[in-house]
C-alpha positions in Angstrom: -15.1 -3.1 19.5 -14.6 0.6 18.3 -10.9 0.6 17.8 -11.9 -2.5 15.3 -14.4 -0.8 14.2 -12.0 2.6 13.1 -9.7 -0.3 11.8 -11.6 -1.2 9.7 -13.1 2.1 8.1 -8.9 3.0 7.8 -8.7 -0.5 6.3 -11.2 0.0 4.0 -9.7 3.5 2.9 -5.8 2.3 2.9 -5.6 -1.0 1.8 -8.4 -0.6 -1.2 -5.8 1.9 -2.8 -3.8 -0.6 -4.3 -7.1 -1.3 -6.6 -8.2 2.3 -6.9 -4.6 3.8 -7.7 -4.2 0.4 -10.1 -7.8 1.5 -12.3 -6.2 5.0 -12.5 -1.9 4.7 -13.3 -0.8 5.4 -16.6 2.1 2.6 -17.4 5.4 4.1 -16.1 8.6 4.4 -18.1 11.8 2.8 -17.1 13.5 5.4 -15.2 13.2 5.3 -11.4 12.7 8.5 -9.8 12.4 10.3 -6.3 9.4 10.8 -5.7 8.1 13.4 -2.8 4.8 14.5 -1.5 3.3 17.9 -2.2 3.6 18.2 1.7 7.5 16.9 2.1 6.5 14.0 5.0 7.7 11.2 2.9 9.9 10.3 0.1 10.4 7.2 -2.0 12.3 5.6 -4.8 9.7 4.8 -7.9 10.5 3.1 -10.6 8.8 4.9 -13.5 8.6 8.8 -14.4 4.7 8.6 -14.8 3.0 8.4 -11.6 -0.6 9.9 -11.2 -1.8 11.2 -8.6 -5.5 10.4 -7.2 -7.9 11.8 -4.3 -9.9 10.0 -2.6 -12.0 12.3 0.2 -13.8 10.2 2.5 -15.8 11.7 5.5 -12.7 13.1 7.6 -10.1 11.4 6.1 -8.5 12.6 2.6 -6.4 10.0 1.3 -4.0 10.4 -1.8 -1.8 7.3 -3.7 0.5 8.0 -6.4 1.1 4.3 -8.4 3.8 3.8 -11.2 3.1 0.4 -13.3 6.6 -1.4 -14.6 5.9 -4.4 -16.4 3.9 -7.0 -14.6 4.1 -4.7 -11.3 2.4 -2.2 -9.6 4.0 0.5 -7.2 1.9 2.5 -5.1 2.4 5.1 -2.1 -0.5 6.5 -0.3 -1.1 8.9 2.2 -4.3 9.4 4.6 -4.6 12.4 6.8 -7.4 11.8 9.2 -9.5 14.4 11.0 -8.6 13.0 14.3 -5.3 12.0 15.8 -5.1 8.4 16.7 -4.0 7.5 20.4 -0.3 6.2 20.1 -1.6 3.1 22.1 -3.8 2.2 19.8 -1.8 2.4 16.7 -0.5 -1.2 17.1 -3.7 -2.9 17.0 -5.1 -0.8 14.2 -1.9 -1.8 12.1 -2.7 -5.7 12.9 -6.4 -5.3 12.0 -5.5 -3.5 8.4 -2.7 -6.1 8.1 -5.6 -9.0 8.2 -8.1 -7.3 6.6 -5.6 -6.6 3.8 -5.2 -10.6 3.7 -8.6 -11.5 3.5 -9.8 -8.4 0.6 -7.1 -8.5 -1.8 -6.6 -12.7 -1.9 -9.1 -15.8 -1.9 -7.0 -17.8 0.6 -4.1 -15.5 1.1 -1.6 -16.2 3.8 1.2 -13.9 5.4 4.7 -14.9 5.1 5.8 -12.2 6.6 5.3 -9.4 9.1 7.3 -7.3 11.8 6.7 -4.4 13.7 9.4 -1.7 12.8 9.5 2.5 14.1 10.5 4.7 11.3 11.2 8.5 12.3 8.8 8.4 14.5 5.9 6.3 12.9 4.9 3.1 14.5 4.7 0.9 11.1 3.9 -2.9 10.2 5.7 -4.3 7.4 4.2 -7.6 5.9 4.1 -9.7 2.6 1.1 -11.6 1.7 0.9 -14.0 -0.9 -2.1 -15.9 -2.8 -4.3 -15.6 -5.6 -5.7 -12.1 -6.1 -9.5 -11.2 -5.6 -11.8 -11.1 -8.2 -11.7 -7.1 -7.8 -8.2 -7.1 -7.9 -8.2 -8.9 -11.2 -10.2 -7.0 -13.2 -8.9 -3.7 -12.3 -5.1 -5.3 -13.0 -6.6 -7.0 -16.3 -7.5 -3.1 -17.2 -4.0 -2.3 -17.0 -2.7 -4.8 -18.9 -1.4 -7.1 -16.2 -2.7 -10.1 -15.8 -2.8 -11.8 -12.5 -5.9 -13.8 -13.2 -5.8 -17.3 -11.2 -1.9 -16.5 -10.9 -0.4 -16.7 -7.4 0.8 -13.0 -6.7 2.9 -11.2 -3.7 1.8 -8.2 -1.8 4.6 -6.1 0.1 3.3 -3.5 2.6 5.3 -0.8 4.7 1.9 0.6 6.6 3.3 3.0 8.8 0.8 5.6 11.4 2.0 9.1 13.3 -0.6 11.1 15.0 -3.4 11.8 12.2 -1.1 10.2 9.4 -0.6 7.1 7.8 1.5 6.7 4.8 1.7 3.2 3.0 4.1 1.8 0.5 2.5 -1.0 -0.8 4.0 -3.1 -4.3 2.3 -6.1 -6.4 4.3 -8.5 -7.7 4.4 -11.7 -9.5 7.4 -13.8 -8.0 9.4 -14.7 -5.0 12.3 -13.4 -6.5 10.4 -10.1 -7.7 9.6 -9.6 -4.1 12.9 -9.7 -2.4 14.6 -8.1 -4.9 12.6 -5.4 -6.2 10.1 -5.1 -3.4 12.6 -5.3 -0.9 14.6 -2.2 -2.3 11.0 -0.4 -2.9 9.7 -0.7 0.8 13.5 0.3 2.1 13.3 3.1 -0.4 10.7 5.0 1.5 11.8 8.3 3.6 9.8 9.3 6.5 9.6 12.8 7.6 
């Protein structure tokens, strides 16, 4: 019951970005850009040149997401450092519980259309889509950004991926099927672990 429990205070801290990092993006411009953390552990292919950076401290964990807006989509990276590191045998679970949680906070009826369990230099990582009609939280802090996702089925792409006390997430909004295996595709496989 504790492992859930720490899966879902991660949860909580991870999979919220999306909606935090979406209330505080700038729109992005057109040009994609490499785009690498302060601390060199990961890398990634954004498409935009504005991407604004935002802290979240929460007790032992201090989480930072970067998010470039392109059109009707949202891009985001995060990364969480936690004050603990997380038993390597427990990472798998912990992915699956943020993976539903994700499912049943950001969609009213969302299902998962895809998921597999992938390592990445060294991270034990979950990639999954979800699909449904956003959350009423979600909407109104995409409606503030000028994207409107109101009532509209929408996609969510996630590379969650944990190593000892870090978890980095690539996660990318998007508002068709063919939105989300093009350009979500190339954004997830764009992401650099180090």
């Amino acid at each position: 019951m504790n492992l859930l429990t720490n899966a879902n205070k991660y949860f909580r801290i991870i999979t919220s970005l999306g909606i935090f990092a979406l209330s505080a993006c700038t729109p992005a411009s057109s040009q994609e850009q490499i785009f690498t953390s302060k601390e060199g552990n990961f890398s990634i292919l954004m498409p935009g040149s504005v991407v604004e950076e935002v802290n979240t401290p929460v007790k032992g964990i201090t989480t930072r997401t970067w998010t470039a807006i392109k059109g009707e989509s949202a891009y985001t990276v995060a990364q969480s450092t936690f004050a603990k590191k997380i038993a390597a045998e427990n990472i798998p679970k912990i992915l699956q519980a943020i993976s539903e949680a994700a499912k049943k906070s950001n969609f009213v009826n969302g299902k998962r259309i895809a998921e597999s369990s992938v390592i990445k230099n060294g991270y034990k990582c979950l990639d999954f889509t979800l699909t449904g009609v956003p959350s009423p939280s979600l909407q109104a802090e995409s409606k503030k950004k000028g994207i409107n996702v109101n009532n509209k089925l929408i996609y969510q792409r996630s590379l969650l991926c944990i190593k000892d006390n870090q978890a980095v997430e690539a996660l990318v909004l998007l508002q068709s099927s063919e939105e989300l295996k093009s350009k979500g595709a190339s954004f997830i496989q764009s992401l650099n672990l180090k």
